[in-house]
N, CA and C atoms as an extended XYZ file, in Angstrom:
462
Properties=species:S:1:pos:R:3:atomname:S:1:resname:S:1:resid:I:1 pbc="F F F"
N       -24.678       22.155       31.463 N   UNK     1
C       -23.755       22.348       30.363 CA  UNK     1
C       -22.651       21.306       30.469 C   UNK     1
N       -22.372       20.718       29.470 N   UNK     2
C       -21.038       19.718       29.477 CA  UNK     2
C       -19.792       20.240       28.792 C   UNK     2
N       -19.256       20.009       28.938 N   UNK     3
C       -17.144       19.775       28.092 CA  UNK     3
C       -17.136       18.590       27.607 C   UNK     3
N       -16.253       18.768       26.802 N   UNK     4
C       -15.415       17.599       26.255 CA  UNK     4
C       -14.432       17.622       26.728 C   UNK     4
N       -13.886       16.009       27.381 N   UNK     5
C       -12.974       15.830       27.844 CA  UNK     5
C       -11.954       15.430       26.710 C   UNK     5
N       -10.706       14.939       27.685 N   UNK     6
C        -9.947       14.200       26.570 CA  UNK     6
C       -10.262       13.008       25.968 C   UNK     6
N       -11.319       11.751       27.083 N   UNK     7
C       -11.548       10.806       27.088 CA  UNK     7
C       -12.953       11.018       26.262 C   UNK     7
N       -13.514       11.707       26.071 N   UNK     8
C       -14.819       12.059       25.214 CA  UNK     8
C       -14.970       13.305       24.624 C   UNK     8
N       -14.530       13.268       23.101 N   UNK     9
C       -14.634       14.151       22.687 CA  UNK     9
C       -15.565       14.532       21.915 C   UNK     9
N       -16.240       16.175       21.831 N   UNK    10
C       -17.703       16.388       21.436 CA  UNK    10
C       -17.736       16.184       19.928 C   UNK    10
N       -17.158       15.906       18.972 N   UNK    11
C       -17.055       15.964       17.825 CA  UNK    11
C       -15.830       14.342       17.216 C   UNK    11
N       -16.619       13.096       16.749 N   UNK    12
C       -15.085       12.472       16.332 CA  UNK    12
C       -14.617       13.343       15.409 C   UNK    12
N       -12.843       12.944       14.902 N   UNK    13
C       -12.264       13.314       14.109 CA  UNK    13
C       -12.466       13.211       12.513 C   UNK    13
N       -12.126       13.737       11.470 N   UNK    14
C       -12.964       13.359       10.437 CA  UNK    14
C       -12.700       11.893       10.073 C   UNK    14
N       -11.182       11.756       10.141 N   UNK    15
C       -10.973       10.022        9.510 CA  UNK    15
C       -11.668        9.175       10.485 C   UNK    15
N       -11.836        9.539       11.980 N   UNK    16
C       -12.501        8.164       12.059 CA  UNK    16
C       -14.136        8.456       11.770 C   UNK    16
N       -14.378        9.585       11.217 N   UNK    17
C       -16.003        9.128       11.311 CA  UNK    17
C       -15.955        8.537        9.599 C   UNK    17
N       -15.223        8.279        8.882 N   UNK    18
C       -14.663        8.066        7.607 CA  UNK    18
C       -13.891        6.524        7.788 C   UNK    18
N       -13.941        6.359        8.849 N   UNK    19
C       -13.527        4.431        8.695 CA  UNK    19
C       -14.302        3.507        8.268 C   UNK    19
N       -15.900        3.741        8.238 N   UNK    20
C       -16.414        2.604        7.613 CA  UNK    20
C       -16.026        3.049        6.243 C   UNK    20
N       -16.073        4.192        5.290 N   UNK    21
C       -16.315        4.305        4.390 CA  UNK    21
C       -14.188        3.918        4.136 C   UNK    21
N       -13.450        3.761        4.609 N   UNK    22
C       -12.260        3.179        3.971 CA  UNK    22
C       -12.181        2.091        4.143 C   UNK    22
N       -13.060        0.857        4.862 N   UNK    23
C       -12.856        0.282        5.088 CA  UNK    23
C       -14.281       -0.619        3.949 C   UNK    23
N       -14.878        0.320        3.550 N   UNK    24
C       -15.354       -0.154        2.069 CA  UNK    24
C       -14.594        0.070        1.001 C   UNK    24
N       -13.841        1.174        0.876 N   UNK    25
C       -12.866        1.558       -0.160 CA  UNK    25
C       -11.779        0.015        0.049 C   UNK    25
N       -11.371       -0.598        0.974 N   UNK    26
C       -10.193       -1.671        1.142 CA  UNK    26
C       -10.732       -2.149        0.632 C   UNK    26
N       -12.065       -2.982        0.852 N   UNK    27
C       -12.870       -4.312        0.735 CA  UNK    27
C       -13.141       -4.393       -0.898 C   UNK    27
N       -13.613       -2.964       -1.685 N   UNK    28
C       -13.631       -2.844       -2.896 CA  UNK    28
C       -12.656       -3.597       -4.009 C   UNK    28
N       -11.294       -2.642       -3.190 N   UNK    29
C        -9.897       -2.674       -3.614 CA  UNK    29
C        -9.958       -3.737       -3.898 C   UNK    29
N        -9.787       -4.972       -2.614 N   UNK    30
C        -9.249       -6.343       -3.049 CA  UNK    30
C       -10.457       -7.127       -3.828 C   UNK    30
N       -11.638       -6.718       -3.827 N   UNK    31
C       -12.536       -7.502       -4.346 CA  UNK    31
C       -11.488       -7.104       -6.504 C   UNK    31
N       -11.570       -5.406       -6.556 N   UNK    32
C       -10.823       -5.427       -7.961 CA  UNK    32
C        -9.657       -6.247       -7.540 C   UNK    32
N        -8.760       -6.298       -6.827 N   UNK    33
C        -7.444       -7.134       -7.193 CA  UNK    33
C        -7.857       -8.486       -7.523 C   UNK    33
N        -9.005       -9.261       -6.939 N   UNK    34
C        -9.202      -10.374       -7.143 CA  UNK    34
C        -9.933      -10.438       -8.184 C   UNK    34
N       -10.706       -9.981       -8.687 N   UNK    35
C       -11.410      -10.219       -9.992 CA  UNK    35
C       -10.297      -10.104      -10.941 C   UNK    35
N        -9.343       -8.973      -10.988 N   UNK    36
C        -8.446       -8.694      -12.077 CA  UNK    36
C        -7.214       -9.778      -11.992 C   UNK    36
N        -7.395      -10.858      -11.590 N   UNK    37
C        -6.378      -11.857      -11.254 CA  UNK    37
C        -4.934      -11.321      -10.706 C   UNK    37
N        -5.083       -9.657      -10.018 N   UNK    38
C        -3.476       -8.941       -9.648 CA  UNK    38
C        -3.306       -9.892       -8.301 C   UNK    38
N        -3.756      -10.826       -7.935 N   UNK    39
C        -3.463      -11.921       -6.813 CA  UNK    39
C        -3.196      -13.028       -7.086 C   UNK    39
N        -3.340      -13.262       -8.051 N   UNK    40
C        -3.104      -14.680       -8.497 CA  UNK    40
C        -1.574      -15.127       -8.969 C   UNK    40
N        -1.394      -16.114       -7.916 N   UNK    41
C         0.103      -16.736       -7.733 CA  UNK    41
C         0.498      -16.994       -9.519 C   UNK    41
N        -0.328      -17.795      -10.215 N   UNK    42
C         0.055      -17.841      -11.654 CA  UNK    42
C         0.358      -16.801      -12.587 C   UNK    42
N        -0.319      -15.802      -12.168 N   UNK    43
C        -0.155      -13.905      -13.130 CA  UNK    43
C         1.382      -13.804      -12.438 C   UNK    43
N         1.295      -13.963      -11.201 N   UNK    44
C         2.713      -13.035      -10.985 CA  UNK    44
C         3.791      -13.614      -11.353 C   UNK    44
N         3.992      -15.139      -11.606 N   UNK    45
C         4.997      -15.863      -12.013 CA  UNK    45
C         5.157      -15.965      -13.309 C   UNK    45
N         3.888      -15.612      -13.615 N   UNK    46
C         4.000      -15.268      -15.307 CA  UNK    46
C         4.847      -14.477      -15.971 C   UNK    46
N         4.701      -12.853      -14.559 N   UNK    47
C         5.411      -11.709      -14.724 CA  UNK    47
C         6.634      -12.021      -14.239 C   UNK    47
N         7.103      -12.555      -13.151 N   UNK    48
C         8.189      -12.435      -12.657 CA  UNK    48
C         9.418      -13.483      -13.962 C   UNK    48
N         8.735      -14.448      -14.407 N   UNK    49
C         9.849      -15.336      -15.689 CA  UNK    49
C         9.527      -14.555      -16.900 C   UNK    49
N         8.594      -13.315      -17.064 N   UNK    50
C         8.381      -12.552      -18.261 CA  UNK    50
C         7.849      -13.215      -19.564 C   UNK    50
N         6.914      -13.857      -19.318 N   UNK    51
C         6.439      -14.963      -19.884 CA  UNK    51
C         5.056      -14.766      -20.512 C   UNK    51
N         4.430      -13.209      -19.851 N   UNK    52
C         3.286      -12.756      -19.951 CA  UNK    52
C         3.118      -11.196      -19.527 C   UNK    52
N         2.623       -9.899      -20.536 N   UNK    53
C         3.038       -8.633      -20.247 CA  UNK    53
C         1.493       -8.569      -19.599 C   UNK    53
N         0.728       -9.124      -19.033 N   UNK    54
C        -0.444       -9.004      -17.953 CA  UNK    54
C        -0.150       -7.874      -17.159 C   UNK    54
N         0.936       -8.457      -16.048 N   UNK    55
C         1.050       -7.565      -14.816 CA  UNK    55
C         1.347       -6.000      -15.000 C   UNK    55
N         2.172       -6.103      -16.253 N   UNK    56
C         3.082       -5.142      -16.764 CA  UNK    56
C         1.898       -4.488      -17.237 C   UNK    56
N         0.787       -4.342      -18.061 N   UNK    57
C         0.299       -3.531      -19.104 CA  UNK    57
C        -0.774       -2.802      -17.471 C   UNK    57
N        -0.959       -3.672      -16.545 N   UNK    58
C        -1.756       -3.339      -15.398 CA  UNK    58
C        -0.800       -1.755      -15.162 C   UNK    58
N         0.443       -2.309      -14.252 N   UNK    59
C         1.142       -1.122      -13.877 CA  UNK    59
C         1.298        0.093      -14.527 C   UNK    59
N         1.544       -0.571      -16.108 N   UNK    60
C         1.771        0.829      -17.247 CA  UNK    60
C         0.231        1.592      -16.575 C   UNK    60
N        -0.838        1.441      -16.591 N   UNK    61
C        -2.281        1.968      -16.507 CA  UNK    61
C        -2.264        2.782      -15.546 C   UNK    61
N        -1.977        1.988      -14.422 N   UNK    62
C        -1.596        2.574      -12.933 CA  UNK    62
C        -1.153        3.510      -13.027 C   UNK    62
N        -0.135        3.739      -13.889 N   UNK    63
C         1.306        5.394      -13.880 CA  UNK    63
C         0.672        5.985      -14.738 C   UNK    63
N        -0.323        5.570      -15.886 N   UNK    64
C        -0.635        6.309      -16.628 CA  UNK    64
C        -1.808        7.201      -15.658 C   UNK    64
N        -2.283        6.280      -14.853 N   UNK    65
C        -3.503        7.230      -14.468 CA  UNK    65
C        -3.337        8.211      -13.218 C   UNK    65
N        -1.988        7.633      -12.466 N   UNK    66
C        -1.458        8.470      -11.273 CA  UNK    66
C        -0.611        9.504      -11.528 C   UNK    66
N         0.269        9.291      -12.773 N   UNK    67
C         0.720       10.473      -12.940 CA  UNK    67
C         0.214       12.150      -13.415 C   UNK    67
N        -0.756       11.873      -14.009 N   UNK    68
C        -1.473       13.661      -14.640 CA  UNK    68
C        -2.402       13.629      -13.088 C   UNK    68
N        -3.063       12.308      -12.499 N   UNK    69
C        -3.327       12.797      -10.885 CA  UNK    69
C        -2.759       13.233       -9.923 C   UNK    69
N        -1.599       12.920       -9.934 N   UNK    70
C        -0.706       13.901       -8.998 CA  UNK    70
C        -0.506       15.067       -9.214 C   UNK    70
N        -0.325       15.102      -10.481 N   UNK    71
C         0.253       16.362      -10.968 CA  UNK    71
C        -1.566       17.490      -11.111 C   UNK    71
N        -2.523       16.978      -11.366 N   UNK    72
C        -3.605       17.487      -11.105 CA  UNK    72
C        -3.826       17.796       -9.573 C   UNK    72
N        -3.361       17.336       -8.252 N   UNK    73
C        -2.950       17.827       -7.118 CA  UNK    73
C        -2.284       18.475       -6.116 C   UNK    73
N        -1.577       18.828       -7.309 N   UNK    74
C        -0.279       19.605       -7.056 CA  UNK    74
C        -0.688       21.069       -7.452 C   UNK    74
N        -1.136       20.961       -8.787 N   UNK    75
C        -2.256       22.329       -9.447 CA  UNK    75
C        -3.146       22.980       -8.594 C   UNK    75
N        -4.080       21.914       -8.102 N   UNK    76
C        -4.992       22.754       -7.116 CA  UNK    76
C        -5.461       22.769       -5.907 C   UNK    76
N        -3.721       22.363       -5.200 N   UNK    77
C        -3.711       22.756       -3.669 CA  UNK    77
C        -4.860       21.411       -2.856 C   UNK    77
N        -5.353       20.572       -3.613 N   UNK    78
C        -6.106       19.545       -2.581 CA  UNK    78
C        -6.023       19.474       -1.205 C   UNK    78
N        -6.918       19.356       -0.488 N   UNK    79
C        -7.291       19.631        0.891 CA  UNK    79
C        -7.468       18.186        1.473 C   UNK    79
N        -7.072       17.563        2.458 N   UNK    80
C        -6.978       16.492        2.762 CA  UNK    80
C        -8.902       16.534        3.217 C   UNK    80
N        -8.625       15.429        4.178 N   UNK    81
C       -10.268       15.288        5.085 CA  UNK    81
C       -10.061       16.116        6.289 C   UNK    81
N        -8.765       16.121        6.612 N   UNK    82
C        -8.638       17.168        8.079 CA  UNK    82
C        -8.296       18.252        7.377 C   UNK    82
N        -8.475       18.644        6.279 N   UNK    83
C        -8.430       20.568        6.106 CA  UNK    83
C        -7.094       20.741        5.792 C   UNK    83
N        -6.012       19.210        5.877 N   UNK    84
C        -4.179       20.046        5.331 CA  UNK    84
C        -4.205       19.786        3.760 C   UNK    84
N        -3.691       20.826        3.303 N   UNK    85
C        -2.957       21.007        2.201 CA  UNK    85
C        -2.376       19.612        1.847 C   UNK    85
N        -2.741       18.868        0.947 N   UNK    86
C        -1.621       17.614        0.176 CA  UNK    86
C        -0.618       18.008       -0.370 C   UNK    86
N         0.051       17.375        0.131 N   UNK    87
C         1.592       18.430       -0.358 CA  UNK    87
C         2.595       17.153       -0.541 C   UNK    87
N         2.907       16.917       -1.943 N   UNK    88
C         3.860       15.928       -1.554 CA  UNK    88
C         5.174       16.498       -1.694 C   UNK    88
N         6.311       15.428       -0.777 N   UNK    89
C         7.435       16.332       -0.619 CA  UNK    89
C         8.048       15.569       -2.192 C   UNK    89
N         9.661       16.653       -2.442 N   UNK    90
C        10.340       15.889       -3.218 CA  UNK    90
C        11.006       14.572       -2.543 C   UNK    90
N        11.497       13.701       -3.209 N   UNK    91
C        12.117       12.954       -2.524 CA  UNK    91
C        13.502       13.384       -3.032 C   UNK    91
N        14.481       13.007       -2.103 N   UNK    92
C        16.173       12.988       -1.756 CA  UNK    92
C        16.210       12.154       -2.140 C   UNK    92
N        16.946       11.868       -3.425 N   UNK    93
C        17.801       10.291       -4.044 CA  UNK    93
C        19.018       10.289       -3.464 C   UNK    93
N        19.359        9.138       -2.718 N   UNK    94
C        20.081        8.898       -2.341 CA  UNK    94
C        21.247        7.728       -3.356 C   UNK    94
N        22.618        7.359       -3.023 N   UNK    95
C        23.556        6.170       -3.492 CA  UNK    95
C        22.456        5.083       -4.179 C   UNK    95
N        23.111        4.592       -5.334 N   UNK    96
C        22.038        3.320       -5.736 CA  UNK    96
C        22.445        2.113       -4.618 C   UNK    96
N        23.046        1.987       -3.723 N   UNK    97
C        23.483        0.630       -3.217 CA  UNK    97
C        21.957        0.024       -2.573 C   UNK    97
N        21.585        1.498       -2.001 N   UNK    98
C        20.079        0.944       -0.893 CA  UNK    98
C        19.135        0.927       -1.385 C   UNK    98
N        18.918        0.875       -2.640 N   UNK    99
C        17.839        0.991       -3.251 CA  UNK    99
C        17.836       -0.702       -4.200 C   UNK    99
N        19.412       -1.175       -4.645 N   UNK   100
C        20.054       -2.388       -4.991 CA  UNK   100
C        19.494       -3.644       -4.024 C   UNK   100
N        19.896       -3.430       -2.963 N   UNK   101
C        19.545       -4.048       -1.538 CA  UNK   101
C        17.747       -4.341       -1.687 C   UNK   101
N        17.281       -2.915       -1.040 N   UNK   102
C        15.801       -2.800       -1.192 CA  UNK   102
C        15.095       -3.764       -2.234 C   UNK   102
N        15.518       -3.765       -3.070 N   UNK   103
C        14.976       -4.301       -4.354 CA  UNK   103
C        14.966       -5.572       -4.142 C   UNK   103
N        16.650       -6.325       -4.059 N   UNK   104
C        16.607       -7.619       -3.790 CA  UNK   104
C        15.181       -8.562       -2.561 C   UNK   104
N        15.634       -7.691       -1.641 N   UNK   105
C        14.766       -7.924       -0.231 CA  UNK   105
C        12.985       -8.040       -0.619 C   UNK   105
N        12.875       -7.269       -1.135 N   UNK   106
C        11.493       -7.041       -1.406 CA  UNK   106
C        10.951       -8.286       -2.781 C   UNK   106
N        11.900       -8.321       -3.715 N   UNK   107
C        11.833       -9.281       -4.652 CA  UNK   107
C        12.134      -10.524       -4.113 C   UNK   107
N        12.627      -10.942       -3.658 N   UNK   108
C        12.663      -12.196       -2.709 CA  UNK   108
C        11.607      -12.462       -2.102 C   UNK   108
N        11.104      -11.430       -0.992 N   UNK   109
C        10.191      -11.748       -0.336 CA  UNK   109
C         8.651      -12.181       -1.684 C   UNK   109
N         8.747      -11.405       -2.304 N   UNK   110
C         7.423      -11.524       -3.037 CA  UNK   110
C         7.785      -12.748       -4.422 C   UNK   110
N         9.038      -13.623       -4.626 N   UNK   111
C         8.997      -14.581       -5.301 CA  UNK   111
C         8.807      -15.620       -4.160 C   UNK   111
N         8.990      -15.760       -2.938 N   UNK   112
C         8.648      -16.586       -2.167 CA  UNK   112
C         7.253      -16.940       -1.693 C   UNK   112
N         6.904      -16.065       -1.337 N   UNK   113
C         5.480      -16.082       -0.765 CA  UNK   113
C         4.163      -15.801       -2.202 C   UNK   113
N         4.958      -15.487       -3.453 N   UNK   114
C         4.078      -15.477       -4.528 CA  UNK   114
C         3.029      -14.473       -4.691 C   UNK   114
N         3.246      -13.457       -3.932 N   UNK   115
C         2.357      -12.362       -3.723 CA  UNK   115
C         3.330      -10.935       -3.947 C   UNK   115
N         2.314      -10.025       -4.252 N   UNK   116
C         2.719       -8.399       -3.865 CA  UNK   116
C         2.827       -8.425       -2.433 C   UNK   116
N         3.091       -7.694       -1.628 N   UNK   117
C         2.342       -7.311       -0.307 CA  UNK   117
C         1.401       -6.556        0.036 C   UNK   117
N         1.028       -5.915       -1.123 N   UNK   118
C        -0.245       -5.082       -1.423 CA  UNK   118
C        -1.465       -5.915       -1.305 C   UNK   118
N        -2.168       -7.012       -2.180 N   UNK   119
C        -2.925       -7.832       -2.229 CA  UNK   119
C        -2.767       -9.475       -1.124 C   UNK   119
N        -1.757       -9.206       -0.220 N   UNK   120
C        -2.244      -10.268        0.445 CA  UNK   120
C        -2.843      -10.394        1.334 C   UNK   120
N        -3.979       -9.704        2.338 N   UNK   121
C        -5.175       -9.067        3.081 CA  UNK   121
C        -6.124       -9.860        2.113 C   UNK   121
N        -6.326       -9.432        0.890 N   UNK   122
C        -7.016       -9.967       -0.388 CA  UNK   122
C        -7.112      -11.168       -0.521 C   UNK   122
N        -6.297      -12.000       -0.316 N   UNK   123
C        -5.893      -13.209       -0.493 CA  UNK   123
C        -6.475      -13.776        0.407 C   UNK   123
N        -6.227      -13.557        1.456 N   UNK   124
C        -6.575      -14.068        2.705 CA  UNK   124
C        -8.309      -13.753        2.698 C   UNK   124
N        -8.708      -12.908        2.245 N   UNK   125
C        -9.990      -12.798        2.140 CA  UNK   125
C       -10.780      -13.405        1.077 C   UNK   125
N       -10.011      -14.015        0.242 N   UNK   126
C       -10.515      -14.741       -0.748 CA  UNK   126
C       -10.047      -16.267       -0.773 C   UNK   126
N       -10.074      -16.589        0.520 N   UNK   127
C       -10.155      -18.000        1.093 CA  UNK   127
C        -8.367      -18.289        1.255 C   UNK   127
N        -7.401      -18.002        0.838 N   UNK   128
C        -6.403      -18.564        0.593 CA  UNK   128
C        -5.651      -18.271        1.850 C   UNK   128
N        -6.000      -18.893        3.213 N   UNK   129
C        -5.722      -18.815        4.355 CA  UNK   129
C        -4.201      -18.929        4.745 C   UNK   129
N        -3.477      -19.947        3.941 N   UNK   130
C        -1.785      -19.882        4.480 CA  UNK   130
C        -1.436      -18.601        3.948 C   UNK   130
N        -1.864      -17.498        3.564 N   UNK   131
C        -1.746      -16.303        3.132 CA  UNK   131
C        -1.637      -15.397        4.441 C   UNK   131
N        -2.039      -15.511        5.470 N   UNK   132
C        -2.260      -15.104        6.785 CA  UNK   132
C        -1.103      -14.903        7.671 C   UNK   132
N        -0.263      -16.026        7.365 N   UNK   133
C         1.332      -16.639        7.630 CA  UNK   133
C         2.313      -15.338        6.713 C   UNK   133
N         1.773      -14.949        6.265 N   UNK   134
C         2.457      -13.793        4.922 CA  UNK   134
C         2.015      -12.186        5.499 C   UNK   134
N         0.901      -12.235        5.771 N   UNK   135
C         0.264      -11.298        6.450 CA  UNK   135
C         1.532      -10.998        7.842 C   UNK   135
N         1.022      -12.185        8.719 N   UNK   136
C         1.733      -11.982        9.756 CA  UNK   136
C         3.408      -11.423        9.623 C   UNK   136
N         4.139      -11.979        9.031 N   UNK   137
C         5.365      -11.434        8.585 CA  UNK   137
C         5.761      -10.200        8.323 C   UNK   137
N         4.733       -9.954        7.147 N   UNK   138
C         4.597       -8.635        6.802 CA  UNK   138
C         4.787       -7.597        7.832 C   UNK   138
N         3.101       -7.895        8.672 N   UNK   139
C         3.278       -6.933        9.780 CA  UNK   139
C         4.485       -6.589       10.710 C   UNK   139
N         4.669       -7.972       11.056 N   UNK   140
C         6.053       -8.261       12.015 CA  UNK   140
C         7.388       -7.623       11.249 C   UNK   140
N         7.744       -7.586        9.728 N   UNK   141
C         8.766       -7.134        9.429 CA  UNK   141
C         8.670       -5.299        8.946 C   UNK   141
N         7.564       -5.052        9.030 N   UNK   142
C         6.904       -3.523        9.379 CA  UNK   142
C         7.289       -3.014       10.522 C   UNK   142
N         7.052       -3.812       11.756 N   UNK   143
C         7.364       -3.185       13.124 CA  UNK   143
C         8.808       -3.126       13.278 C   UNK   143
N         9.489       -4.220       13.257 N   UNK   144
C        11.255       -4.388       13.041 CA  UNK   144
C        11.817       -3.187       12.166 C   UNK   144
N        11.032       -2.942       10.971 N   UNK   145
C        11.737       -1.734       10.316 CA  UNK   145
C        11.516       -0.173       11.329 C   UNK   145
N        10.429       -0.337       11.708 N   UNK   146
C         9.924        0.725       12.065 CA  UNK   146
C        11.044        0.928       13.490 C   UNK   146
N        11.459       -0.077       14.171 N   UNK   147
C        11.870       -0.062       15.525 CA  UNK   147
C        13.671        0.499       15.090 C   UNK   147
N        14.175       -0.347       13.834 N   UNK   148
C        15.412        0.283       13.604 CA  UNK   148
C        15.532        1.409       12.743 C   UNK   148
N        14.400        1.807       12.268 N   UNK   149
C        14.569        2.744       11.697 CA  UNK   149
C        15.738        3.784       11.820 C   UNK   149
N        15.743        4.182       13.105 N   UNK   150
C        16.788        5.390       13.935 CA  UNK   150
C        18.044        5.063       13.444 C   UNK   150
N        18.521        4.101       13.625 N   UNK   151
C        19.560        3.564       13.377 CA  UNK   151
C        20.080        2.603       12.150 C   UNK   151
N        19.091        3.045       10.948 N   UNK   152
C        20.092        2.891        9.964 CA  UNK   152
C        20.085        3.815        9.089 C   UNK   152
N        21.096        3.390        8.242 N   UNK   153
C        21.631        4.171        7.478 CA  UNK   153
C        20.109        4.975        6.433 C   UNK   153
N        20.186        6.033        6.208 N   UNK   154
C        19.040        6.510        5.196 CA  UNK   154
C        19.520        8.163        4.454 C   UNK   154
C-alpha cells in the first residue's frame, strides 16, 4: 500500500492538470490579438492621437460582452476548477489622485514601448523580438510592485 507524500501527490491539482489546456487558451488569445491587429504598433497610435475609433469599437465589444457575463456569474454562483465559489469582491474607490498617477504611469509606459501590456508575449511570438526587452520590464516592474506593495499607500 502507498501514501502520498508531500513531494508526490496521489492526485495533481485541477489547474495544473489544466495547464496545457491554458496554455492553449494563451496561444489562441494572442494568435486573435494578432490577427485582429490589437498588437499592432500602427492601431494603437492610431488610437492613442484618436485618429481611428478601431481600438475603441474593440473595447466597446469587450464591455459589451463582459458585462451581462459577470453579471450572469454573479446569478449563478459559478464554481471555479477547484470547487470555490467566483465571487467577485466590490471594489473600495479610493481619492482620484492614485488612480491620476496610475493612469499617467501606465499610459506612458504603453506610448513608449507602443504596446498594451496585455499583447506583448504576442508580439514577441509573432517575431517582433525587441518586444522581449518590454516583456522583461514588465515582469521586473511586476516584482518591484509586488515587493513594495506593503508599503504604499492603497
Amino acid at each position: 500500500m502507498t501514501t502520498a507524500t508531500a513531494t508526490t501527490p496521489a492526485l495533481a491539482r485541477p489547474r495544473e492538470r489544466l495547464l496545457p489546456a491554458y496554455l492553449f487558451g494563451g496561444v489562441l488569445f494572442g494568435i486573435v490579438l494578432t490577427k485582429g491587429e490589437l498588437v499592432s504598433w500602427f492601431r494603437i497610435q492610431e488610437a492613442l492621437r484618436f485618429k481611428g475609433p478601431y481600438l475603441y469599437e474593440v473595447f466597446a465589444s469587450a464591455l459589451a460582452v463582459a458585462t451581462p457575463a459577470f453579471a450572469w456569474l454573479k446569478r449563478h454562483r459559478v464554481r471555479s476548477v477547484a470547487g470555490e465559489v467566483i465571487a467577485i469582491q466590490p471594489k473600495a474607490l479610493g481619492r482620484g489622485v492614485r488612480y491620476v498617477y496610475g493612469g499617467l504611469l501606465f499610459g506612458l509606459g504603453w506610448a513608449l514601448v507602443g504596446a498594451c501590456p496585455g499583447p506583448l508575449f504576442a508580439l514577441v511570438g509573432a517575431g517582433v523580438g525587441v518586444m522581449a526587452v518590454a516583456c522583461l520590464a514588465a515582469v521586473a516592474g511586476t516584482w518591484v510592485y509586488g515587493y513594495l506593495r506593503p508599503r504604499l499607500p492603497h
